[in-house]
VEXDREN-2710 file (C-alpha; in Angstrom, 1 decimal):
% VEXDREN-2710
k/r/px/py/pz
1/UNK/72.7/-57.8/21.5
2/UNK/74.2/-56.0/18.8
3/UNK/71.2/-53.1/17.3
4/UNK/71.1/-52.7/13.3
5/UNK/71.2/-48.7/13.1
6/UNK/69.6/-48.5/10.0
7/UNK/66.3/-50.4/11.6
8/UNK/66.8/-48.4/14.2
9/UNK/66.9/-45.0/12.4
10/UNK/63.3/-46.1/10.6
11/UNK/61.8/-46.7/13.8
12/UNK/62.5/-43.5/15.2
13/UNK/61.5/-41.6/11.9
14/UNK/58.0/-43.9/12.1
15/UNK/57.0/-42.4/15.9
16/UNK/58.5/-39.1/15.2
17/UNK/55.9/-38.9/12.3
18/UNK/52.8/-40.8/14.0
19/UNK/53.3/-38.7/17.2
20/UNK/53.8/-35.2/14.4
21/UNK/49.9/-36.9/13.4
22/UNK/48.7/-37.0/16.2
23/UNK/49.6/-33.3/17.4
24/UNK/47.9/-31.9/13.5
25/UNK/45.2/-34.0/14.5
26/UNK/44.4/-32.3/17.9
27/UNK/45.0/-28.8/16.9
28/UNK/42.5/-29.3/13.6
29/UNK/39.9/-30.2/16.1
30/UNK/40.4/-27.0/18.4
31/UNK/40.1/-25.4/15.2
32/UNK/37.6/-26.6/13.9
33/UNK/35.9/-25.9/17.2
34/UNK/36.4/-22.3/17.3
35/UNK/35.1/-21.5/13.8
36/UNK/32.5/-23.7/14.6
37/UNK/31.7/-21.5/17.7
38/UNK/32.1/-18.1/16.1
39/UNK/29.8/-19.2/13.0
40/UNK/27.0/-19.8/15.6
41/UNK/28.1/-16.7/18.0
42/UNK/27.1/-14.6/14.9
43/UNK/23.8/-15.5/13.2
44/UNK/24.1/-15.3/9.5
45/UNK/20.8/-12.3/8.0
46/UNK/17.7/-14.0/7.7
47/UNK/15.9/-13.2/4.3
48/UNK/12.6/-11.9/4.3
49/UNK/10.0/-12.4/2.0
50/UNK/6.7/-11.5/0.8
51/UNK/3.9/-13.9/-0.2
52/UNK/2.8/-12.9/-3.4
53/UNK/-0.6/-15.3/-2.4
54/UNK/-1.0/-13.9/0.7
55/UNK/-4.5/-12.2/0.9
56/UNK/-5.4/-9.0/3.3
57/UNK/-8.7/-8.3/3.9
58/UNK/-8.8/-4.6/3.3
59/UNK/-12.1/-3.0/2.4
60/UNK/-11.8/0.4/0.1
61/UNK/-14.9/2.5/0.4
62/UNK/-15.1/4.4/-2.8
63/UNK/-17.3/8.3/-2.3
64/UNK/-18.1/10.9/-4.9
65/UNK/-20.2/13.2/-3.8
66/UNK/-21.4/13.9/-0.3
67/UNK/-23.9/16.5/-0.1
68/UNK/-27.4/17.6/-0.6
69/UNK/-28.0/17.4/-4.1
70/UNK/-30.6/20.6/-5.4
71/UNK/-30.7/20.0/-8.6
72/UNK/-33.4/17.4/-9.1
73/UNK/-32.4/16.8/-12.8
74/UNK/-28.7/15.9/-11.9
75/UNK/-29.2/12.1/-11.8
76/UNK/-26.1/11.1/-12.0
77/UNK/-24.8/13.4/-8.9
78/UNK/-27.6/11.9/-7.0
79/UNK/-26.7/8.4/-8.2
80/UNK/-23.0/9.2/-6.9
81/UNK/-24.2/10.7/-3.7
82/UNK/-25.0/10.6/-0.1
83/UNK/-26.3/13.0/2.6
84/UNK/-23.4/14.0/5.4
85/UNK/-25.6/13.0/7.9
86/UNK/-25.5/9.4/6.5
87/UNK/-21.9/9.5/6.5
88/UNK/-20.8/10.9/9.2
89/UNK/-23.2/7.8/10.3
90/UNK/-21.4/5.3/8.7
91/UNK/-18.1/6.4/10.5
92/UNK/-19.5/6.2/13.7
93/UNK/-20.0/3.1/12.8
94/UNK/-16.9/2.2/11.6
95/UNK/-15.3/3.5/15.0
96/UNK/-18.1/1.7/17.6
97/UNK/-17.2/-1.5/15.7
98/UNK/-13.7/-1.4/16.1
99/UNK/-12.6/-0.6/12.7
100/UNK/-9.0/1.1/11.8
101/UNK/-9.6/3.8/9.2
102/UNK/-6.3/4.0/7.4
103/UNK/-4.9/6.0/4.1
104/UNK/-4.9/3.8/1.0
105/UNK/-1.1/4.5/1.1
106/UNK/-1.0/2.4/4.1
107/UNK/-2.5/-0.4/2.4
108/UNK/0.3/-0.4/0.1
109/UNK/3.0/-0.3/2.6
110/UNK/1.0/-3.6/4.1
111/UNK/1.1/-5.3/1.4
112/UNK/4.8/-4.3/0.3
113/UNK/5.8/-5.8/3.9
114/UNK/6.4/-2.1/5.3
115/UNK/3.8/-1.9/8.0
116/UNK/2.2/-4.7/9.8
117/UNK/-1.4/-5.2/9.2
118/UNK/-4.0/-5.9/11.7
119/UNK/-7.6/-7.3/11.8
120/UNK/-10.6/-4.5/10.8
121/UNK/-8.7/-2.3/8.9
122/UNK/-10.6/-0.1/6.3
123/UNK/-9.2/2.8/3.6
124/UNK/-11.7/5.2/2.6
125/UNK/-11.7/7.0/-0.8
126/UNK/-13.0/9.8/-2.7
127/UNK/-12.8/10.4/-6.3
128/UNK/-12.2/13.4/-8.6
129/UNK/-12.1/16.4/-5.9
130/UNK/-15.4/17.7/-5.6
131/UNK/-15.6/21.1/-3.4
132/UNK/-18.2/18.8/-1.0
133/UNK/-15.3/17.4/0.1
134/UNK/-13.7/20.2/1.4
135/UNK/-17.4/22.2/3.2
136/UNK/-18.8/18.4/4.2
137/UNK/-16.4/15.8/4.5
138/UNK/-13.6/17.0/6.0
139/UNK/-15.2/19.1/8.9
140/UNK/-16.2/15.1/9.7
141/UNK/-13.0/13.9/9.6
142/UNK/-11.7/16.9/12.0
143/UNK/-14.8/15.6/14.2
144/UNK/-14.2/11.8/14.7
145/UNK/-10.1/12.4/13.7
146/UNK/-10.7/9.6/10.7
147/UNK/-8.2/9.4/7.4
148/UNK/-9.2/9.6/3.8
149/UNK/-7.6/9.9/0.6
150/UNK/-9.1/11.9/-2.4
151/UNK/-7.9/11.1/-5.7
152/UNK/-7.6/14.7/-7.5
153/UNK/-8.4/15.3/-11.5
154/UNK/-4.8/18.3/-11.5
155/UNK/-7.0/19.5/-15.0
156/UNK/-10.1/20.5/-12.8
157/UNK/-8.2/22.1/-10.0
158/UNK/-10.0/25.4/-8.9
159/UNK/-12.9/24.8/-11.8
160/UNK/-17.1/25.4/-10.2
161/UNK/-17.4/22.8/-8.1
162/UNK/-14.0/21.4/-7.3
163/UNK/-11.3/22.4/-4.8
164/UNK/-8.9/24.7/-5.6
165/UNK/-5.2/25.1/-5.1
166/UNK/-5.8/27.1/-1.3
167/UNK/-8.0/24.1/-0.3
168/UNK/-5.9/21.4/-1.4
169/UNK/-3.0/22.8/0.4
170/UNK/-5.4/23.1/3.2
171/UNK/-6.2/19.3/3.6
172/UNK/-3.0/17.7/2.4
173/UNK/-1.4/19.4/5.3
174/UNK/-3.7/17.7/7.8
175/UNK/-2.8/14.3/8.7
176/UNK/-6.1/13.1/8.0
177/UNK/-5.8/13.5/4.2
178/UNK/-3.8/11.7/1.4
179/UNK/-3.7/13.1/-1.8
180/UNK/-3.9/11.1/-4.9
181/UNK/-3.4/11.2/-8.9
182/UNK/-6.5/10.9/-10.9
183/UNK/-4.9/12.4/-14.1
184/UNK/-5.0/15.8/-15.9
185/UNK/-8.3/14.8/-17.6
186/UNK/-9.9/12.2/-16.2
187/UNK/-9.1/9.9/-19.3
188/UNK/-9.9/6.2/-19.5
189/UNK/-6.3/5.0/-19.8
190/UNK/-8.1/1.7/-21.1
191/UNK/-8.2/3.4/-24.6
192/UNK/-5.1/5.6/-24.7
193/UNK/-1.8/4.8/-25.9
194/UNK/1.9/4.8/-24.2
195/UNK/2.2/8.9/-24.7
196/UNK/-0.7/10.0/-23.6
197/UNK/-0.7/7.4/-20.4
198/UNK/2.4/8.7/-19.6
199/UNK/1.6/12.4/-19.5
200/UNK/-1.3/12.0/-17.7
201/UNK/-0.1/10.0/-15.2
202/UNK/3.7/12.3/-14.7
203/UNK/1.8/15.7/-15.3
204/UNK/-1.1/15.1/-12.7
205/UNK/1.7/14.1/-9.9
206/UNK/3.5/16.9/-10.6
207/UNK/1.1/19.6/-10.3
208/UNK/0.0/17.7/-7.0
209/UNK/3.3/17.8/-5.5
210/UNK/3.9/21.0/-6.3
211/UNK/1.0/22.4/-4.3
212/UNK/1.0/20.0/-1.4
213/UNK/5.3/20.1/-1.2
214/UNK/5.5/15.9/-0.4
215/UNK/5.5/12.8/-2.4
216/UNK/1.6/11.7/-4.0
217/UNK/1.8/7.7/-5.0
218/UNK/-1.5/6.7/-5.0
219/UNK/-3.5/6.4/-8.1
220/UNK/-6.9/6.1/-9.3
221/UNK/-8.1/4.9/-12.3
222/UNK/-11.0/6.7/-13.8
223/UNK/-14.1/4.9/-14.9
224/UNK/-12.0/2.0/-13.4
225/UNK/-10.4/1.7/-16.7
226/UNK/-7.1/0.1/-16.9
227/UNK/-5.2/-3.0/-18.8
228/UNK/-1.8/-4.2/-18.5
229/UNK/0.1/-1.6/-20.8
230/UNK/-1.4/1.0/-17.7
231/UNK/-0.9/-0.8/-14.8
232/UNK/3.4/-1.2/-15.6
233/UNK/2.9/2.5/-16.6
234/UNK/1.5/3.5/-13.4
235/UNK/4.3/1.6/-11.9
236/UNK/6.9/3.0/-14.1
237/UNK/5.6/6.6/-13.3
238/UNK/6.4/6.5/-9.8
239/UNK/3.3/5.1/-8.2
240/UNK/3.2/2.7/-5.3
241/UNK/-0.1/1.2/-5.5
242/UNK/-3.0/2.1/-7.6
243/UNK/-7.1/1.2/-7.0
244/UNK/-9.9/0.1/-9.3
245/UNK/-13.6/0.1/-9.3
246/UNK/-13.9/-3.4/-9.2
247/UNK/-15.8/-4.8/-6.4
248/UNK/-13.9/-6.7/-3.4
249/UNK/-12.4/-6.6/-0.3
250/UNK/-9.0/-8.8/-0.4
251/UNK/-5.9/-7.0/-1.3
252/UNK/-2.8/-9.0/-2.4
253/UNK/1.1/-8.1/-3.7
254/UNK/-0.4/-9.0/-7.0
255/UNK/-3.1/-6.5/-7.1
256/UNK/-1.0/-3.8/-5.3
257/UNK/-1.9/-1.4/-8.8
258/UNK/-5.6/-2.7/-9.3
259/UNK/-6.8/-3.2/-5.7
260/UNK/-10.4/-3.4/-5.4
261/UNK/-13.1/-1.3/-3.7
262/UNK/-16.6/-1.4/-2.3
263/UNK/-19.5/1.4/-3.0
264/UNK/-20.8/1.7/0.0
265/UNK/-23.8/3.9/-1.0
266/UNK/-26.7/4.4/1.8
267/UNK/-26.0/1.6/3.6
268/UNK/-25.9/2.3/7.7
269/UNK/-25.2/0.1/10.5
270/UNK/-25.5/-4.0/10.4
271/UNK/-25.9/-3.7/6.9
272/UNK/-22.7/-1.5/6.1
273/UNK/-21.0/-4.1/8.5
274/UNK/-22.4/-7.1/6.4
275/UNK/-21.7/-5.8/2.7
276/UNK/-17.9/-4.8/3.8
277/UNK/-17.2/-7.5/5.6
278/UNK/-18.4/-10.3/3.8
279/UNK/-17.0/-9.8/0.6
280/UNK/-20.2/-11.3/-1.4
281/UNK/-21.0/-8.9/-4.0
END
C-alpha cells in the first residue's frame, strides 16, 4: 500500500503537538501545586482590630481631699472630702473583693488594644495635688501596694497646701503613682479658645515632665469642662486618654479622651461595691 507523505507528515505534526499538550499540562499542575503549598506553608498577617463599640467596664474613683478637715467654715473642702481612715477602708475593700487597682494610663492602653483587660478592674483618681495626698494617701498606698494617679494643676506646684516639686518627684518615682496634667490654672477649657487651650494643656505637661523625667499622658479636665474643640486638642497635644466628671463606669475607644468616673464619697463596704459596680447613678 503506497503512504501519501503529505498525510503522513500532518499526522505526525498532530501527536507531536497533542503529546507537547499533554506534557504543559502536567507540569502546570505540579506548579500549580507547589505555590499552592507554599501560600498555605506561610500564613498571610492577620489584621487586628479594635471595636470602637466595644464597652469595658472600668470604674474611675475620682478623690479630692483626704484628710481631717479643721476648718469648720471650709464647706466646700468638707464637701470634697473624706477621712483616711474611710479610705484606707474602702481599699481594703477593694482588695478582699478581688478588685485590680490599676493607673488610669492603663485603662487607656486597654482600650487602645495594648494591654488585655480583665474582669474587676478599677483606676483610682485624685484631682488638683493637694499636700494630703502626699502626708495621707500615699503612706496607704505604700501600705496595701495599690496605684493611683493624681492629676496636677503645674500653676499651683509648691503653693500652701499643694505638693511641691521635692514631693512630686517623690511619688512619680514610685510605681504606685501616675502623674497627670490638670493644666497651669485649672481653667474650664469649656470657655477658652484654641490659644489658650493649647498653652495650658503643652505648658502643664512640660513642667510635669521636667520634674518627674518620663512621659505624663493622662489628662483631667477641670470642673469636668470640655467640648469637642478640647477633646481633638488634648489629643493633638500629646495625650493618650483624658477623664471627665461625668458619672459612669463603661469605658469605650470612643470615649478614650472623656471617660467617665464615679464619686465615691463615704461609701464603705456592700455599698461602695453596689454604687461602682452597678453603674445606676
Amino acid at each position: 500500500m503506497k503512504i501519501d507523505f503529505s498525510k503522513k507528515g500532518l499526522i505526525i505534526i498532530f501527536l507531536i503537538l497533542f503529546f507537547s499538550l499533554i506534557l504543559v499540562q502536567k507540569v502546570n499542575n505540579k506548579f500549580v501545586s507547589f505555590v499552592n503549598h507554599k501560600s498555605t506553608a506561610i500564613p498571610s498577617p492577620t489584621l487586628v482590630l479594635i471595636d470602637d463599640n466595644h464597652e469595658y467596664k472600668i470604674p474611675i474613683l475620682v478623690y479630692h481631699y483626704v484628710e481631717y478637715v479643721k476648718d469648720t467654715k471650709d464647706t466646700i473642702r468638707q464637701s470634697l472630702n473624706i477621712s483616711p481612715l474611710i479610705f484606707e477602708d474602702q481599699i481594703k475593700t477593694l482588695i478582699n473583693n478581688g478588685y485590680e487597682i490599676i493607673l488610669v494610663k492603663d485603662a487607656a492602653d486597654i482600650l487602645d488594644g495594648k494591654k488585655e483587660f480583665r474582669e474587676k478592674m478599677v483606676a483610682i483618681t485624685f484631682d488638683d495635688g493637694y499636700k494630703d495626698f502626699y502626708t495621707d494617701v500615699f503612706p496607704i498606698l505604700k501600705k496595701y501596694h495599690v496605684k493611683a494617679t493624681v492629676y496636677i494643676i503645674s500653676g499651683f506646684i509648691g503653693l500652701p497646701n499643694f505638693m511641691d516639686e521635692g514631693q512630686l518627684r517623690e511619688i512619680s518615682q514610685s510605681t504606685l503613682v501616675e502623674l497627670g496634667s490638670h493644666t497651669v490654672n485649672h481653667v474650664n477649657l469649656n470657655y477658652e479658645n484654641e490659644k489658650v487651650i493649647i498653652s495650658q494643656l503643652l505648658e502643664s505637661k512640660a513642667k510635669l515632665e521636667e520634674i518627674t523625667g518620663g512621659e505624663v499622658s493622662d489628662f483631667a479636665y477641670p470642673f469636668g469642662g470640655y467640648n469637642k474643640l478640647s477633646k481633638n486638642l488634648v489629643f493633638k497635644c500629646g495625650y493618650k486618654s483624658a477623664v471627665t466628671t461625668s458619672m459612669g463606669n463603661i469605658q469605650t475607644v470612643k470615649n478614650i479622651y472623656s471617660m467617665s468616673r464615679i464619686r465615691p464619697g463615704n461609701k464603705t463596704g456592700i455599698f461602695l461595691l453596689k454604687w461602682i459596680e452597678d453603674g445606676k447613678y
